[in-house]
C-alpha positions, 0 to 999 in steps of 0.5 A, a space after each residue: 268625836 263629840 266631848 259631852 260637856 253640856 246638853 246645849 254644846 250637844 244639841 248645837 253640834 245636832 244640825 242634820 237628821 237620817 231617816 231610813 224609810 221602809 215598807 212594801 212595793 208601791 207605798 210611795 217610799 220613792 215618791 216622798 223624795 219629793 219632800 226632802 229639802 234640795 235632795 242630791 240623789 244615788 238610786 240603785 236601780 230605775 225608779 229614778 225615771 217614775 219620778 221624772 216622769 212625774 215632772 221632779 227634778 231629778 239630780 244626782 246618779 243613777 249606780 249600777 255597780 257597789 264600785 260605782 256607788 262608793 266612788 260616788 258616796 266618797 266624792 260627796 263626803 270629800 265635797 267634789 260632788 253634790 256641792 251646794 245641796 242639803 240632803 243625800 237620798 239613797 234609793 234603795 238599801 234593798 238594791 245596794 244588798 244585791 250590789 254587794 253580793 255581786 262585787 263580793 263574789 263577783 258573779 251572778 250566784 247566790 253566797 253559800 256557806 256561812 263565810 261568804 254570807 259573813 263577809 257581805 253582811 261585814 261589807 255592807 256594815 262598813 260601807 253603811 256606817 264607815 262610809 255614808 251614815 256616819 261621814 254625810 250626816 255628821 263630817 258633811 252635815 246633810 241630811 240623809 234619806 234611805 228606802 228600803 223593801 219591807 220583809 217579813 222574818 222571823 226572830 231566831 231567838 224570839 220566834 217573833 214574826 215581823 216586818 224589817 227593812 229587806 237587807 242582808 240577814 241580821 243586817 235587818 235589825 241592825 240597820 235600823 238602829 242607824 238612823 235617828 228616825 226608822 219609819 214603816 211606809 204603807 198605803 191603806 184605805 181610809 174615808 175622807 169627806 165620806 169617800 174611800 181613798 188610799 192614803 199614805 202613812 209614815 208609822 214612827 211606832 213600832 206596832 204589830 208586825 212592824 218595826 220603827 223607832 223616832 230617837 228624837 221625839 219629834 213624830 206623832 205615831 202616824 206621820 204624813 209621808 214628808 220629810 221637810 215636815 218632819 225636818 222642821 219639826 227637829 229645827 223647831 224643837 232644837 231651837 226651843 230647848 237651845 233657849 233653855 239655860 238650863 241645858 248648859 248645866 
């Protein structure tokens, strides 16, 4: 618990950023682990070798099980693991659903009923919030990089059609409230010295079909693909607004 006496007292205690980063298949939400500052890295499923294969240095474990990753996530936060680095990246939210869902029933099925639905999506809350978000970005303080899939939905209250990261039903909304930054990834044409190239944008605005959110106010609404930039920005600001006397008041 963080007593609110001033806002200087608020913001020093503030030494870590979370980013949760989602978007479609191959917009390079793996890829931009590349730029998060000496990143201790937990993938859920092979995208871990792209990234050796492109000559990273990939450090960390690659889980197969809900099991495997809690134990793992519990030996980070209780500093046996990942001792010495200054972040954490989870590769990918989207993965960790499908873990949940076979620890929970415990086979290769799909939940039925609105019970066994209720008691992933509870699950998979708790182990989130209870166990990685809050624990590593706050007890531990190192910062926190999580991909998810894109998937399109419709608001059963609003009718809206949107993109959310692709977790376990409601689950989708929540999540993104988590994080002090949500952005949504893709990868669109644009000219460049009269040439046509794809082009990777981080969008920190919620726009169109797509949510994302900066609680910070550290982002323009289009972003490069780069954490440590992003992470710069945070410390920047932080100092600048640390100097300020009034912030004790």
């Amino acid at each position: 618990m963080i007593r609110l006496t001033t806002n200087k007292a608020l913001l020093e205690s503030k030494t870590t950023i979370s980013m949760l980063n989602y978007g479609p298949n191959g917009s390079g939400k793996t890829y931009m682990i590349r730029t998060v500052p000496n990143p201790y890295n937990l993938f859920t499923e092979r995208a871990a070798y792209g990234l050796a294969m492109k000559g990273f240095p990939v450090k960390g474990a690659v889980v197969e099980t809900f099991e495997e990753l809690r134990t793992e996530v519990k030996a980070i936060v209780d500093g046996k693991a990942a001792v010495g680095f200054d972040s954490i990246c989870l590769d990918s939210l989207s993965e960790l659903s499908g873990l949940v869902i076979k620890s929970v029933l415990g086979a290769d099925r799909e939940p039925k009923g609105m019970s066994e639905w209720y008691h992933i999506k509870e699950q998979l809350k708790r182990f989130l919030i209870r166990e990685l978000i809050n624990p590593i970005v706050d007890v531990i303080h190192k910062n926190l990089y999580v991909t998810a899939r894109a998937a399109i939905v419709t608001d059963e209250d609003t009718k809206v059609v949107a993109g959310v990261p692709e977790t376990i039903g409601q689950l989708a909304y929540l999540v993104r409230g988590l994080f002090d930054i949500c952005v949504y990834s893709e990868t669109r044409k644009r000219s460049i010295d009269g040439e046509m190239a794809d082009v990777w944008e981080l969008h920190t605005r919620s726009k169109g079909f797509f949510f994302a959110k900066d609680t910070l106010d550290l982002c323009n609404s289009i972003e490069e693909p780069d954490f440590g930039a992003i992470l710069k920005k945070f410390q920047t600001k932080k100092a600048e607004m640390l100097k300020d006397s009034s912030l004790n008041y």
